[in-house]
FIDRENLUM-401673 format. One record per residue (C-alpha): x, z, y. Coordinates in pm, 1 decimal. Layout:
// residues N
> px  pz  py
> X  Z  Y;
...
***
This chain:
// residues 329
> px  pz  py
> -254.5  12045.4  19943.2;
> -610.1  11834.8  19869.5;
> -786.4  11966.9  19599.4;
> -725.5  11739.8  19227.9;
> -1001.5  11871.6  19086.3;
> -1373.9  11876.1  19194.3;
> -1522.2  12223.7  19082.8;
> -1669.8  12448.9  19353.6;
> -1564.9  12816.6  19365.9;
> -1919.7  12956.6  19209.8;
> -1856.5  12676.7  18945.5;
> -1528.2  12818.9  18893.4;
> -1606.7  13136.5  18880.3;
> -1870.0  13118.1  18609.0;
> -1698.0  12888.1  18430.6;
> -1434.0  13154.5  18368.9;
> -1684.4  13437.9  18341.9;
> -1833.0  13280.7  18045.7;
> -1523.6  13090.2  17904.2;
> -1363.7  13427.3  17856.5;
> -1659.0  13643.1  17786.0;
> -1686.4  13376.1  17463.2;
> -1360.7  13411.0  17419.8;
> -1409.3  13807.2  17365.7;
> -1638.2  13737.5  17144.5;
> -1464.1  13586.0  16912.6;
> -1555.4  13171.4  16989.9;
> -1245.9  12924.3  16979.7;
> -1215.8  12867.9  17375.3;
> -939.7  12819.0  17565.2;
> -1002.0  13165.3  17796.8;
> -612.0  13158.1  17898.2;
> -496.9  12859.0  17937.2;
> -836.6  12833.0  18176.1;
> -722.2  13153.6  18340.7;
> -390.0  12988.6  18439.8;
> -524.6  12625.0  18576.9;
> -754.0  12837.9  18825.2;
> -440.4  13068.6  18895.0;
> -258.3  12741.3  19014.0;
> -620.8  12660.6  19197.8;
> -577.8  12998.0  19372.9;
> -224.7  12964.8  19462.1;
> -308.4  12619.4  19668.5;
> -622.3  12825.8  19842.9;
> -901.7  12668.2  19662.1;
> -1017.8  12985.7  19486.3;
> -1036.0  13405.7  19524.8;
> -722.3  13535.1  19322.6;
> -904.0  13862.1  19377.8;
> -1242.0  13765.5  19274.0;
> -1156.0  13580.1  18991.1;
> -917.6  13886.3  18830.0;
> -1241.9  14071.4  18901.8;
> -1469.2  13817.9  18721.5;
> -1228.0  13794.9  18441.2;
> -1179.8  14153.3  18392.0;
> -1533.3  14225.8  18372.1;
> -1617.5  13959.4  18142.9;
> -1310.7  14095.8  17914.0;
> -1514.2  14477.5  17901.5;
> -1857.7  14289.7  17816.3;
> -1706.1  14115.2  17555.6;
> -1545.0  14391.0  17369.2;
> -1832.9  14604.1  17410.4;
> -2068.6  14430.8  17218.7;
> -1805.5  14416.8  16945.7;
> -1688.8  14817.9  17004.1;
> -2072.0  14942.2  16987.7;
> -2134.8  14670.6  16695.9;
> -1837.3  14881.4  16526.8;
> -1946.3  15207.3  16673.1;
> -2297.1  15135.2  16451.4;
> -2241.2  14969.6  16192.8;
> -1871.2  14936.2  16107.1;
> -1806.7  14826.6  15777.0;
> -2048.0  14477.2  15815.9;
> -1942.9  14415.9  16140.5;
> -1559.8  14412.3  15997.0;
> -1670.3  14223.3  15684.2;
> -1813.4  13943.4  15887.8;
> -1468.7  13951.9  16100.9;
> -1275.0  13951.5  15777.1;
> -1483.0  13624.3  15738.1;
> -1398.1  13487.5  16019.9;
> -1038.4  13550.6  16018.3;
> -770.8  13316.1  15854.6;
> -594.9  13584.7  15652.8;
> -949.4  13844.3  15565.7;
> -842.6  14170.6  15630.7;
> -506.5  14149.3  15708.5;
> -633.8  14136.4  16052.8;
> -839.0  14468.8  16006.1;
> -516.6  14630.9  15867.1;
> -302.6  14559.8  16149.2;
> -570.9  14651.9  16394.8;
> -609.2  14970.6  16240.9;
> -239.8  15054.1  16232.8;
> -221.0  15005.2  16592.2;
> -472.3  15197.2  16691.7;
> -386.5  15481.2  16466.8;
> -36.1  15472.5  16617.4;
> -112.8  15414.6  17046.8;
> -467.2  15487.1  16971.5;
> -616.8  15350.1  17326.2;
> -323.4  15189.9  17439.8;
> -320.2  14985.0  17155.2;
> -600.6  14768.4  17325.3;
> -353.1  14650.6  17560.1;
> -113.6  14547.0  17309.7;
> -391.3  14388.1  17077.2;
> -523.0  14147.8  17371.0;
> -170.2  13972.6  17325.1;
> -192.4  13974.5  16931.0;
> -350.7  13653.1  16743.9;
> -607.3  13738.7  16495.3;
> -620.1  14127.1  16653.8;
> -748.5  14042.8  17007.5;
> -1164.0  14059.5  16841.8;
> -1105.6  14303.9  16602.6;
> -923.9  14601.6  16826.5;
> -1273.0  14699.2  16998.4;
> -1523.6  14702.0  16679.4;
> -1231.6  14864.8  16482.4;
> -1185.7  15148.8  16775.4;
> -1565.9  15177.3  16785.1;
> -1580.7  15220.6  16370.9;
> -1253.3  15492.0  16384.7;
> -1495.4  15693.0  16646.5;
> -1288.6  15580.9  16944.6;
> -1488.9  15808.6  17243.0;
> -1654.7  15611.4  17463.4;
> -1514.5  15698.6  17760.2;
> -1154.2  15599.6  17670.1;
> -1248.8  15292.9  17532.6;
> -1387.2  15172.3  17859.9;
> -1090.0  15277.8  18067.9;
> -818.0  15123.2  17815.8;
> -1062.7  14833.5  17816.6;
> -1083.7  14777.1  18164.6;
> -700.0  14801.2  18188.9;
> -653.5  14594.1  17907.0;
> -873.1  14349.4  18051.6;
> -685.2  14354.0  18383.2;
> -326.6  14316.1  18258.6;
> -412.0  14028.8  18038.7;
> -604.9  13851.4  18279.1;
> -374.9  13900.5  18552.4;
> -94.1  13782.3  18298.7;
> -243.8  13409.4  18282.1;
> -356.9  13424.8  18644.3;
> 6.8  13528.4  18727.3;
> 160.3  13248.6  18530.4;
> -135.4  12971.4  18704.7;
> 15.4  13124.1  19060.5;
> 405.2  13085.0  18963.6;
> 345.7  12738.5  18825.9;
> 94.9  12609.4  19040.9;
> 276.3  12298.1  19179.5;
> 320.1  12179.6  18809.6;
> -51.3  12269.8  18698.8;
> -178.8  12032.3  19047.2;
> 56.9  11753.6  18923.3;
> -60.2  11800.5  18586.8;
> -435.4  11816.6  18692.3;
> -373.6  11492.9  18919.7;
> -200.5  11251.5  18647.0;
> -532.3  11361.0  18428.8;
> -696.4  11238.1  18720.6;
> -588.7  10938.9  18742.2;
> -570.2  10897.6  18351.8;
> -901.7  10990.9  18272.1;
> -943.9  10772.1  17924.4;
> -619.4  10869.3  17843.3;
> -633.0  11233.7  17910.2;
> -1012.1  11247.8  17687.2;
> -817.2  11074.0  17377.4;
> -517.3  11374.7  17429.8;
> -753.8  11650.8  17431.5;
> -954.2  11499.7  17135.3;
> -649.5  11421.4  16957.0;
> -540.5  11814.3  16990.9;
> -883.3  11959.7  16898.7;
> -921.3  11729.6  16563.2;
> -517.9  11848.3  16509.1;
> -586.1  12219.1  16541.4;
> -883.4  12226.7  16330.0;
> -708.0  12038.9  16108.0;
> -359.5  12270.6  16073.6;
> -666.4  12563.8  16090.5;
> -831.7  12413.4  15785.6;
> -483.0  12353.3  15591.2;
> -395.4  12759.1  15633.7;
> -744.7  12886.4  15514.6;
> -702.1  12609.7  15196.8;
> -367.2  12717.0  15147.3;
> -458.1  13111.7  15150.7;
> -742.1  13074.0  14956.8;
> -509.5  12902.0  14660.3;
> -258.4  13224.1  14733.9;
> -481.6  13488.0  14588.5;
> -649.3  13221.6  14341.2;
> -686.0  13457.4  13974.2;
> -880.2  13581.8  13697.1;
> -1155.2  13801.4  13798.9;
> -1411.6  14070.6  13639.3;
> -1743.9  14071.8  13762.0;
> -1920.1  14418.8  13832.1;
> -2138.9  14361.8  13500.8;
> -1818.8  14306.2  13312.0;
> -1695.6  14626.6  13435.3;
> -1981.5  14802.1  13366.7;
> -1961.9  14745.1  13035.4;
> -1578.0  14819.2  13050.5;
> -1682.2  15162.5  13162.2;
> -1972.8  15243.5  12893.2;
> -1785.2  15092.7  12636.4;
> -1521.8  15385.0  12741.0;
> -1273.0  15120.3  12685.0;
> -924.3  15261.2  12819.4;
> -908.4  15162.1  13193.5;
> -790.7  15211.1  13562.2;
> -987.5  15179.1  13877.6;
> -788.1  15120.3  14195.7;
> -975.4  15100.2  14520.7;
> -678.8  14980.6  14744.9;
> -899.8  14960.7  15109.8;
> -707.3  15043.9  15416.0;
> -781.5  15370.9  15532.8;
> -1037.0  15238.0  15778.3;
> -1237.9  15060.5  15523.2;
> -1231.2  15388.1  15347.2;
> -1343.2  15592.9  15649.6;
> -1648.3  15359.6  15746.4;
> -1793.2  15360.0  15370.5;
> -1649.2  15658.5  15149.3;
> -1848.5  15502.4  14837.9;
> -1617.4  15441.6  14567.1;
> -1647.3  15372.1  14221.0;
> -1700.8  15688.7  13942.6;
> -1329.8  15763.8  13865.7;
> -1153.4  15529.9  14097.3;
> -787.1  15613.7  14181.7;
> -727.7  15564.2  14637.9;
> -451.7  15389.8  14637.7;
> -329.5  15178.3  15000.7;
> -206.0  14845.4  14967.1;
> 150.5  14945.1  15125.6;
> 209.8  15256.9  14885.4;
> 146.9  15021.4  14588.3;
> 493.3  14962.4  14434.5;
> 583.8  15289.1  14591.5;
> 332.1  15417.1  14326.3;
> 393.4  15194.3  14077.4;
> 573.0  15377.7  13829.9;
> 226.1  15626.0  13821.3;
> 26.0  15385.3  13671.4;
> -1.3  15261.5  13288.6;
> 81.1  14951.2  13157.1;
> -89.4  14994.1  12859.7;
> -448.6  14935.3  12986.9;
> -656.7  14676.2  13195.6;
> -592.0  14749.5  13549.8;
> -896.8  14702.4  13794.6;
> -840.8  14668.9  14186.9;
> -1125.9  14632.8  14404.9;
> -1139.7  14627.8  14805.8;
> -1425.2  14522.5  15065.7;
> -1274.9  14248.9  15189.4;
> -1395.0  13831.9  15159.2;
> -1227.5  13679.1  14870.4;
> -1086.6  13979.2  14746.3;
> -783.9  13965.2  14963.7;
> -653.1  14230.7  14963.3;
> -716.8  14295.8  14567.3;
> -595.2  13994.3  14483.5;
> -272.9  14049.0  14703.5;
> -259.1  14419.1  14548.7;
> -279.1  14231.1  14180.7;
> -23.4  13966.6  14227.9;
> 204.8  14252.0  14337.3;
> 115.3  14443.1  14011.8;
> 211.9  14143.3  13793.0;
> 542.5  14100.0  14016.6;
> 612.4  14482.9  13858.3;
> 544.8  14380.7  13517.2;
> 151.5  14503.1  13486.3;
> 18.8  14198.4  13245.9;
> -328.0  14341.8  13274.2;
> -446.1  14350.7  13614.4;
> -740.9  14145.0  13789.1;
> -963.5  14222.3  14093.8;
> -1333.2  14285.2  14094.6;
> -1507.8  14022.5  14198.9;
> -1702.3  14081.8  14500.8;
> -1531.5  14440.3  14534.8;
> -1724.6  14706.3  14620.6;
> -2006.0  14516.9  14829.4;
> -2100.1  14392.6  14510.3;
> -2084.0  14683.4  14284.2;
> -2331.5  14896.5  14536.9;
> -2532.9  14544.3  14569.8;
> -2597.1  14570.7  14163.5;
> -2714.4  14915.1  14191.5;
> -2395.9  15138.4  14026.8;
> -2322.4  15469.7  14061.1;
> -2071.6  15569.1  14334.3;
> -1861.5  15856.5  14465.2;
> -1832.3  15989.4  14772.4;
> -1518.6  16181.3  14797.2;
> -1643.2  16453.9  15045.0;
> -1954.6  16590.4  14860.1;
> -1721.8  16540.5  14512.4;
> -2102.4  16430.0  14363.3;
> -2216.0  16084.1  14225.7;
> -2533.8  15940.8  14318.4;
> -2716.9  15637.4  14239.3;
> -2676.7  15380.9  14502.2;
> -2999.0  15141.5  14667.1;
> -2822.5  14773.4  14782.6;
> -2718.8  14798.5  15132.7;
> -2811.0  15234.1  15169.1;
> -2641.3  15410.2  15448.1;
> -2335.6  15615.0  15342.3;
> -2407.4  15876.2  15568.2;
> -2737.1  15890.1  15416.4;
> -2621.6  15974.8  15105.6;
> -2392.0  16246.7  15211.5;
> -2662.8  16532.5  15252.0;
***
């Protein structure tokens, strides 16, 4: 069959090594449907099936390791800035760490095939201590079923991807307007989720300075810090006095707390997600007085406040952006 596409296999095979090793790293690029045009090229011939499964796999390892070691040193900005980047801030990190905490290593594999999960598996595994050695076999593996996946799929539809790739040939103009058309209409339906969650956890908040005063004023309170346990593990800095409570135990726990106080929630997440979720579901239960710290507890440690660590069971003034562990001693 003649080729329908002019790309030589070098060009081919960098074009995937750097497609996916972007994709890895976290940049909007189509890595698999890429992976399963050049599967349909290497069913006709054209290309190495075996070379480009290597290229792909090794470009899926480099990819999570910058993100694992960025985890493995310094895990709780790494995950903010992923939180940032995700549509629904730290409900990604949450799932990620319940996988790994269940399958552990396996859990890579499964979190290659999970939206919103793929990026943050690796930095999260590298931030729960993850050893090194495992994390480069169940990345390698990982890397190899996935990519062999869309390869597989290029290989059992390879007549329909050459008479695909030949009408875009021949429709050039037409096939430019399409793929335009489909970028501006992603980043469009993108855009209209993050508006839409950003409006779901819109509420009053307090400000650290406002609950400062809350706390010298020894006005009658309640501090929840409702981070996921892996938030928790990679800073252990809380606020004096703060009640550990996880976002899934909340209305499990419910009938603990007071009503007859203001109710303060705090996480480390962008936007407060996971506060503000943790408040809404508070004033679902009937709690009239509950609103998130704005900021969470980035910005309390930021301002200066005094924080706990739960290990040492001592409070110590905290410098803006100070090592945990450097506290601990």
């Amino acid at each position: 069959m003649p080729p329908y596409i002019d790309i030589t296999g070098d060009q081919a095979l960098w074009l995937v090594f750097l497609t996916t090793l972007a994709a890895r790293i976290g940049l909007p690029v189509p890595a698999a449907p890429l992976l399963v045009v050049v599967g349909g090229l290497a069913a006709t011939g054209q290309l190495s099936l075996a070379v480009l499964l290597v290229v792909a796999v090794i470009a899926n390892l480099l990819g999570d390791s910058v993100w694992f070691y960025g985890g493995r040193s310094h895990g709780a900005r790494v995950m903010r800035l992923l939180c940032r980047m995700s549509l629904s801030p730290d409900s990604c990190v949450r799932q990620s760490e319940s996988l790994i905490a269940r399958w552990g290593g396996s859990s890579l594999i499964a979190a290659k095939f999970v939206p919103g999960i793929s990026v943050v598996a690796a930095p999260m595994a590298g931030a729960l201590g993850m050893p090194t050695a495992r994390f480069l076999f169940y990345g390698a593996l990982s890397g190899a079923i996935w990519s062999a996946a869309y390869l597989g799929l290029g290989v059992a539809f390879s007549d329909q991807i050459q008479n695909v790739l030949l009408t875009l040939t021949d429709a050039s103009g037409m096939a430019a307007a399409t793929a335009l058309f489909v970028v501006i209409g992603f980043v469009a339906w993108r855009y209209r989720r993050r508006v839409r969650f950003l409006r779901s956890i819109e509420m009053a908040r307090i400000d650290v300075d406002a609950l400062y005063r809350l706390i010298e004023d020894e006005v009658e309170h309640l501090i929840i810090d409702i981070r996921s346990e892996a938030g928790f593990r990679m800073d252990e800095r809380q606020i004096p006095g703060a009640l550990t409570i996880r976002l899934n135990e909340l209305r499990a726990r419910a009938d603990e707390l007071p009503r007859d106080r203001e109710i303060i929630v705090y996480c480390n997440c962008p936007n407060e997600a996971s506060a503000a979720h943790a408040a809404r579901e508070l004033a679902s239960l009937g709690f009239s007085r509950v609103r998130p710290l704005r900021g969470g507890i980035d910005a309390w440690i930021a301002a200066g406040r005094e924080t706990t660590l739960p290990s040492a069971r001592s409070t110590t003034k905290c410098t803006p952006n100070a090592s945990p562990h450097s506290l601990v001693g």
